[in-house]
C-alpha positions as CSV (number, residue, x, y, z in Angstrom):
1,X,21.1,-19.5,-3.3
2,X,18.8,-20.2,-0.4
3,X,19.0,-16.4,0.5
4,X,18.0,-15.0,-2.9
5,X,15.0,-17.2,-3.0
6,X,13.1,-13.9,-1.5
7,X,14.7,-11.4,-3.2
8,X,12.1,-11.7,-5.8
9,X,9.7,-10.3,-3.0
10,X,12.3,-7.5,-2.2
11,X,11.6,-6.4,-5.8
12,X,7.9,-6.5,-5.9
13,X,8.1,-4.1,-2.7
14,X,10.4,-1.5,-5.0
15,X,7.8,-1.5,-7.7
16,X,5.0,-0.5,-5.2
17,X,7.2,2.1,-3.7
18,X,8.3,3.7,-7.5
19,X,4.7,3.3,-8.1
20,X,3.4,5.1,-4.7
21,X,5.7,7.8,-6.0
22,X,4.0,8.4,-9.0
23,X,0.7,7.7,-7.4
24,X,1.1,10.8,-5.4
25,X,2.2,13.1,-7.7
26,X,-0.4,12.4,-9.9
27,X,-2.9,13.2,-7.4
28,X,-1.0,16.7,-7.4
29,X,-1.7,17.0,-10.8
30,X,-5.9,17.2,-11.1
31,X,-5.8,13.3,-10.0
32,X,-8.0,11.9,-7.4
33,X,-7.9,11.8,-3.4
34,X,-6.0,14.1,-1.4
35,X,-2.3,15.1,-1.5
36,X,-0.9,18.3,-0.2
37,X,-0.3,20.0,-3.7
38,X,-3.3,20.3,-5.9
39,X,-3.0,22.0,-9.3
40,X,-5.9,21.8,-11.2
41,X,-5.8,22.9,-15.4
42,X,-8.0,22.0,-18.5
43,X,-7.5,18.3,-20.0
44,X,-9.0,16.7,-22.6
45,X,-11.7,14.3,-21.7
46,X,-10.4,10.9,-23.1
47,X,-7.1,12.2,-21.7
48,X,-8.3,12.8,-17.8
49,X,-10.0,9.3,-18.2
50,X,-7.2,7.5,-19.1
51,X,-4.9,9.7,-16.5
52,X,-7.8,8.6,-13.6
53,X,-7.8,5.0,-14.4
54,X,-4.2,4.6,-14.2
55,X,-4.4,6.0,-10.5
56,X,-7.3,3.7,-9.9
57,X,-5.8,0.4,-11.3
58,X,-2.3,1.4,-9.4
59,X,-4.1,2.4,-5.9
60,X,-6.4,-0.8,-6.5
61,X,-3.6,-3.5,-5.9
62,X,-0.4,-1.4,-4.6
63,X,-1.3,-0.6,-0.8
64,X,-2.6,-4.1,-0.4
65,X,0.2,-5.8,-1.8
66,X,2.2,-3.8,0.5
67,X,0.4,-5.2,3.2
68,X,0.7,-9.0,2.1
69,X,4.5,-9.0,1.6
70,X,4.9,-7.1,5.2
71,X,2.7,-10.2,6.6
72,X,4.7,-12.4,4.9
73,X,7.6,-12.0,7.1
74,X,5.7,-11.5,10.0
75,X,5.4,-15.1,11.5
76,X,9.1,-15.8,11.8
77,X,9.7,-12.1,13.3
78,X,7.4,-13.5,15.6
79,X,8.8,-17.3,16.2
80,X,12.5,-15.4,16.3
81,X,11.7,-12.7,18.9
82,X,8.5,-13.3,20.8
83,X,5.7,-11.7,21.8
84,X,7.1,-8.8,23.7
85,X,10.3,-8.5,22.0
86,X,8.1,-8.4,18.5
87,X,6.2,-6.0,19.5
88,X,8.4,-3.5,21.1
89,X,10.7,-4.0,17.7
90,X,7.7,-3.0,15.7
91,X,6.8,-0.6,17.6
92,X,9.9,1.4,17.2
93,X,10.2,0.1,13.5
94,X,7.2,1.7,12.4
95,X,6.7,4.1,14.7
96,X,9.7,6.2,14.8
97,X,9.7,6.7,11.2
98,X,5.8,8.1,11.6
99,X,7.1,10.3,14.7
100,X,9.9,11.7,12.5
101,X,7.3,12.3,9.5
102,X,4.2,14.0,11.6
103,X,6.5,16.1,13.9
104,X,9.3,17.0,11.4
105,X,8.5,16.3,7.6
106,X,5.2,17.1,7.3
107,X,5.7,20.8,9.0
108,X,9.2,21.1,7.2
109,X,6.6,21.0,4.0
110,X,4.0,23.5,5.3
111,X,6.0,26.1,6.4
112,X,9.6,25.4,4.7
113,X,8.1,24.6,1.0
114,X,4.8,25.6,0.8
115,X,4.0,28.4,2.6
116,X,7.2,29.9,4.2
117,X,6.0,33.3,4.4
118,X,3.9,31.7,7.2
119,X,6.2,29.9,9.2
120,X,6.3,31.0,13.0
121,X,7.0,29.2,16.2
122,X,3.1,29.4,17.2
123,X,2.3,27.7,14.3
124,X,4.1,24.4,15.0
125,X,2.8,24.8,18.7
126,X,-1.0,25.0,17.8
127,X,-0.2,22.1,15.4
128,X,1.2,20.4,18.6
129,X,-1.3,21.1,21.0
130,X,-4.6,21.1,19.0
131,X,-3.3,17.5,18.0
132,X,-2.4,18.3,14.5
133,X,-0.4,15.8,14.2
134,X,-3.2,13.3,13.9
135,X,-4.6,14.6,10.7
136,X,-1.3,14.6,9.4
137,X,0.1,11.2,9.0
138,X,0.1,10.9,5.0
139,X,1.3,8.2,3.9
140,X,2.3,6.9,7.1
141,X,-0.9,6.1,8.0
142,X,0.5,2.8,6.8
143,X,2.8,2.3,9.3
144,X,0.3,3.0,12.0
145,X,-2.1,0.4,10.6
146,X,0.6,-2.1,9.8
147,X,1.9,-1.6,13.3
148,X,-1.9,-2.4,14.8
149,X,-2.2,-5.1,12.6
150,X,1.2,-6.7,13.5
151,X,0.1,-6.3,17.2
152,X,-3.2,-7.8,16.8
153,X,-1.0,-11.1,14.8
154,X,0.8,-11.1,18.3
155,X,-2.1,-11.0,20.4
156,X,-3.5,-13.9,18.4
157,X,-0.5,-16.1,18.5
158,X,-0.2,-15.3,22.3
159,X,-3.7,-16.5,23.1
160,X,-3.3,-19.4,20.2
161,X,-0.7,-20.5,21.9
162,X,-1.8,-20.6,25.8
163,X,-4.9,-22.4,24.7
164,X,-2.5,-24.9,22.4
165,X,-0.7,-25.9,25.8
166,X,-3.8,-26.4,27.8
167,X,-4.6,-28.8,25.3
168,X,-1.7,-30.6,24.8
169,X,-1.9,-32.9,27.3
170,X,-4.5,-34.6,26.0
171,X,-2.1,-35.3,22.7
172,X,0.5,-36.7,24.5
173,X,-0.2,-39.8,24.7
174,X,-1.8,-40.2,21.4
175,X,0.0,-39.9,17.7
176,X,1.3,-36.4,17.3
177,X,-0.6,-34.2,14.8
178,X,0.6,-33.3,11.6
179,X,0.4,-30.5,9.2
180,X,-0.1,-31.2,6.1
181,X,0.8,-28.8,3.7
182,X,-2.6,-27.3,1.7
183,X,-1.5,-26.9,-2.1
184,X,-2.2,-23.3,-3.8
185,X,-5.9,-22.2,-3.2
186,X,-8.1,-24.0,-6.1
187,X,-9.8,-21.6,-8.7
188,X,-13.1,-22.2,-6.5
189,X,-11.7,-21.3,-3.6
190,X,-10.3,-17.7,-4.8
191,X,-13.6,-17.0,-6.4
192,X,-15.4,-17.2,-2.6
193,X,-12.8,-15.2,-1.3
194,X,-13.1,-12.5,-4.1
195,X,-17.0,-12.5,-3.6
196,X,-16.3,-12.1,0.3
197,X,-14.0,-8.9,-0.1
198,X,-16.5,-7.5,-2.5
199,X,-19.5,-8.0,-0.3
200,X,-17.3,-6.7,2.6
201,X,-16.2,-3.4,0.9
202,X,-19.7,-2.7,-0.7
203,X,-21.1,-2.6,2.8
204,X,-18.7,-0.8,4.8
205,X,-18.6,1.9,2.2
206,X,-22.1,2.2,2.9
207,X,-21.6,4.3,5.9
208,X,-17.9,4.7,5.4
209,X,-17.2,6.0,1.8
210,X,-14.3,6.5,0.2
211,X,-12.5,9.6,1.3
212,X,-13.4,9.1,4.9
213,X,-10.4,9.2,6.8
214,X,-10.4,8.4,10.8
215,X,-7.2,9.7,12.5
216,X,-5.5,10.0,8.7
217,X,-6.9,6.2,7.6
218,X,-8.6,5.8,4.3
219,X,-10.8,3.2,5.7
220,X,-12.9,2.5,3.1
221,X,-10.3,0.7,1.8
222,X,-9.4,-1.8,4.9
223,X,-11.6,-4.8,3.5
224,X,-8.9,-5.4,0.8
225,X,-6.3,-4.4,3.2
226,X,-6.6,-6.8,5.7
227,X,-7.7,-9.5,3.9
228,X,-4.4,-9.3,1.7
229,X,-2.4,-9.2,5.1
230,X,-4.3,-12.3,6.1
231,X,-2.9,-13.8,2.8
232,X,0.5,-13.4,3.6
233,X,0.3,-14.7,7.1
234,X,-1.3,-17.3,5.8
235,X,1.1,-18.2,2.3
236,X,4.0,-18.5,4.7
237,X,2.2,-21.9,6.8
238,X,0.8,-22.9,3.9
239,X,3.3,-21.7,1.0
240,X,1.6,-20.7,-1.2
241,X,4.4,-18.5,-2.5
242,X,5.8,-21.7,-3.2
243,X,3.4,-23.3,-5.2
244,X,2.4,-20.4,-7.1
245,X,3.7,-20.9,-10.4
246,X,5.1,-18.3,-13.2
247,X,2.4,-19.8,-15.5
248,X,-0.5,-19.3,-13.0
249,X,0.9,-15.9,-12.2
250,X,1.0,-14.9,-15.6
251,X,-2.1,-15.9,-16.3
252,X,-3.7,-13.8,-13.7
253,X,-1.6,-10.6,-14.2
254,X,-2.6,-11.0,-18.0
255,X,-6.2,-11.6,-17.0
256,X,-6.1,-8.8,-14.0
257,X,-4.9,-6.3,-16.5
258,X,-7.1,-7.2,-19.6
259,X,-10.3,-7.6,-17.3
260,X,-9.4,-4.4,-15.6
261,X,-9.2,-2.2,-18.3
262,X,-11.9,-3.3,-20.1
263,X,-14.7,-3.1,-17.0
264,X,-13.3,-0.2,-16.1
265,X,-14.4,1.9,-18.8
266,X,-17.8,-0.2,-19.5
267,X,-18.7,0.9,-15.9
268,X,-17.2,4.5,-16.4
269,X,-19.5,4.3,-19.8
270,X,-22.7,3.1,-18.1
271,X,-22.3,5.8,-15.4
272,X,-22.4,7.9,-18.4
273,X,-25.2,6.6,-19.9
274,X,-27.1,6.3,-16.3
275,X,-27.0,9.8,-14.8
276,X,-23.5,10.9,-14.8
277,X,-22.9,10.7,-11.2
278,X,-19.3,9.3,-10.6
279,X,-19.2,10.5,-7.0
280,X,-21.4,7.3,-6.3
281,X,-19.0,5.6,-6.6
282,X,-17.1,6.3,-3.7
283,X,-19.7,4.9,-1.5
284,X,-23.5,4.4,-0.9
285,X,-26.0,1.8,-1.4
286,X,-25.9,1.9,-5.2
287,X,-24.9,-0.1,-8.0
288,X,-22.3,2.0,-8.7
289,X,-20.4,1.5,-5.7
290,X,-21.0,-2.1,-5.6
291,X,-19.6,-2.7,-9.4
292,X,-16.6,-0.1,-8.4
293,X,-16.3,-3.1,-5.0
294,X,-16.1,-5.7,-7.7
295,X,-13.8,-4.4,-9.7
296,X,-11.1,-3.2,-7.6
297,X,-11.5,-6.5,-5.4
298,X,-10.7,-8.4,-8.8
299,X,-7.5,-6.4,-9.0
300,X,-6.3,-6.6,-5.7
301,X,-6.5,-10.5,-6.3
302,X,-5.7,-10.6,-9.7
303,X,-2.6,-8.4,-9.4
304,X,-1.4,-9.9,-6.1
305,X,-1.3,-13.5,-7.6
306,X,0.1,-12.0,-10.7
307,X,3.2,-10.1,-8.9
308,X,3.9,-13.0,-6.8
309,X,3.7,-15.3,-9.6
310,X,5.6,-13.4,-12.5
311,X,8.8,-12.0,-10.5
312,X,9.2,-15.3,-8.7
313,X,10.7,-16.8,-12.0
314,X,11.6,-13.4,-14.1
315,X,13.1,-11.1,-11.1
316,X,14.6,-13.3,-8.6
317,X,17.7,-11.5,-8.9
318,X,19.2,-8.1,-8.6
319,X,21.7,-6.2,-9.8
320,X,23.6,-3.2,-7.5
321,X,21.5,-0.4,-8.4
322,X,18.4,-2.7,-8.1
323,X,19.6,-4.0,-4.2
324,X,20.7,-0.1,-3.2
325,X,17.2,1.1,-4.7
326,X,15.3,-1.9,-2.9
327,X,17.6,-1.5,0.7
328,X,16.3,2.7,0.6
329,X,12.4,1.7,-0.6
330,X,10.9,2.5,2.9
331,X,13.2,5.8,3.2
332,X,12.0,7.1,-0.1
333,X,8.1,6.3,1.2
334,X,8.8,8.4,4.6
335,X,10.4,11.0,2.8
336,X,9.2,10.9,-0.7
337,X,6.0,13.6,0.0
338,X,8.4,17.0,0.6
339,X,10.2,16.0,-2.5
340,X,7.6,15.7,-4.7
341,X,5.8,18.6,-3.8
342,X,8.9,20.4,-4.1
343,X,9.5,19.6,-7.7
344,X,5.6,20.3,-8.4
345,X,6.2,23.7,-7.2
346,X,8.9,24.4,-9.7
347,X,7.1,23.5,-12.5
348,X,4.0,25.4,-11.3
349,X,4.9,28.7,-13.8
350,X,5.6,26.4,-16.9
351,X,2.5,26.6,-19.5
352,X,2.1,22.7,-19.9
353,X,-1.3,20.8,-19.5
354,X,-0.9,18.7,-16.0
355,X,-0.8,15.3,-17.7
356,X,2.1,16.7,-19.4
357,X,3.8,18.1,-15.9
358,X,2.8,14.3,-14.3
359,X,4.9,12.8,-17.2
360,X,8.2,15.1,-16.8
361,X,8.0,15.1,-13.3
362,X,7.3,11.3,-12.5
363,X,11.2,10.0,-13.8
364,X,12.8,12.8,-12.0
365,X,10.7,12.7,-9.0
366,X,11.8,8.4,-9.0
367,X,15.1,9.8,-9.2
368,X,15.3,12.8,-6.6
369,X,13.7,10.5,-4.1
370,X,16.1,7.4,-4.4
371,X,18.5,9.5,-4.5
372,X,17.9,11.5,-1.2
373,X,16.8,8.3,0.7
374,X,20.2,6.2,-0.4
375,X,22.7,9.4,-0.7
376,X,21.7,11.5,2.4
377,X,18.7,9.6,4.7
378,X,20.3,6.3,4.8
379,X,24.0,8.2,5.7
380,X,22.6,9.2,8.7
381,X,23.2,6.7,11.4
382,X,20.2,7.0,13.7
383,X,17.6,7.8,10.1
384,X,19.1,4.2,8.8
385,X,18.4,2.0,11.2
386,X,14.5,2.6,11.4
387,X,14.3,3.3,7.3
């Protein structure tokens, strides 16, 4: 039993990946951001709202939960392998699978799906030497950020830790410390940390708004990020996953959902009523952006404690399909782009409305891209052990 205790986690990471999955592809369809297929067609105005704030709620909470459950096991990689060991491991963990997706995926879907008819050996070699490569990370700009992040834990525990044993020596004599275990952060507590991620992302989407990408990162979105990463690092001392219980985590998942639908269109209706302008709020010093902050903050939180909370009592357990689907998650995010955009493209002649393409296409994409990860990735030695 001790061993399924985390399996609850394990599912809560196959969610975000199905719902990264749709995520993209709805961006495909006349959605919002960037993805490398972008059909645009005419959609009824109550329709594209609700279509919009389903990408917003999903993209508010997903990449960040992402980020606290990789943290989460972070520590006793650490305590297990140490400092250089960790880091090298990491390093070919994450980075491989970004090597294999900027110098092999990512031109396979250019010139091998998208625009064949202009696929020549100079091409790849300009994309090589004008550094390409480094606009085209997708959505493995993840791994590159969780891979600096994990380095930057390392570097911290490394310093922590020369300065802990220069300072022992005046503790030996003395009664030995303890640590006493903090209980689940008080309601108080999670309020200050909410305002502090919301005054954090206002003002570094001042200068940095949302869409901004340095070397592929959406940084404007790095406030919630790392905090969320700092969570998990910090739940495992503390265990807080522990102590969270499926009441409280209901609670907040009821409340994050309620709360977030219900601001959401009261801001998208003020907007409305203001000027009109919904490209503030991507960024700028206006209220806009700072109520867009606010709100997407609240989710992050909301959702994280909700998740945690919620499958820690309901989904602690899985089932064949579940475990195969959950062991090939990170295989279906490194590969999941070429697939999608595939099936996109055949669909692009049929007369349906976009919302209506996004809802044939999201099942079947889900099911092309498990499929390909656990059937044919995984079977390939060398593709299995870094995904």
């Amino acid at each position: 039993m001790a061993k399924n205790r985390m399996v609850y986690l394990d599912n809560i990471k196959l969610i975000m990946i199905i719902l990264v999955v749709t995520l993209h592809l709805a961006m495909g369809y006349g959605g919002l951001g960037e993805w490398y297929y972008d059909e645009q067609g005419q959609v009824d105005e109550l329709s594209m709202m609700i279509y919009n704030f389903y990408q917003m709620f999903i993209h508010s909470f997903m990449v960040s939960v992402l980020f606290m459950l990789s943290a989460y096991f972070i520590p006793a990689s650490y305590e297990k392998k140490g400092f250089w060991r960790f880091i090298k491991d990491r390093a070919l963990r994450l980075g491989i699978p970004t090597l294999i997706f900027t110098f092999i995926v990512t031109p396979v879907m250019y010139y091998g799906i998208m625009n064949a008819e202009d696929f020549h050996i100079g091409n790849y070699i300009n994309y090589l030497l004008r550094f390409g490569f480094l606009e085209h990370l997708g959505p493995l700009w993840f791994a590159v950020a969780l891979l600096l992040f994990s380095i930057a834990y390392a570097v911290y525990r490394k310093l922590s830790n020369k300065l802990s044993n220069k300072l022992s020596h005046k503790l030996r004599h003395g009664p030995k410390p303890t640590e006493t275990e903090k209980e689940f952060p008080s309601g108080a507590k999670i309020f200050l940390f909410y305002i502090l991620i919301c005054v954090s992302t206002f003002i570094v989407r001042i200068a940095l708004p949302i869409g901004l990408k340095i070397v592929s990162m959406p940084v404007a979105f790095f406030t919630n990020i790392i905090a969320l990463f700092a969570v998990g690092i910090m739940s495992v001392r503390n265990k807080w996953f522990d102590k969270l219980t499926y009441a409280m985590g209901k609670r907040w998942m009821a409340f994050g959902v309620a709360a977030g639908v219900v601001s959401w269109f009261a801001l998208i209706a003020g907007i409305k009523i203001v000027d009109g302008d919904f490209e503030k709020l991507l960024g700028g010093a206006c209220w806009q952006s700072a109520a867009y902050s606010m709100w997407e903050s609240f989710i992050a939180i909301a959702m994280s404690i909700g998740l945690v909370g919620v499958f820690k009592e309901k989904f602690n357990r899985q089932s064949k399909l579940t475990k195969a689907m959950a062991d090939s998650a990170f295989a279906v995010y490194v590969f999941h782009a070429p697939v999608i955009v595939a099936l996109s493209l055949l669909l692009k002649s049929v007369g349906i409305s976009i919302v209506a393409k996004f809802l044939l296409l999201a099942p079947v994409s889900i099911l092309a891209c498990f499929s390909l990860a656990h059937f044919t990735v995984r079977k390939v030695p060398i593709l299995k052990r870094y995904v």
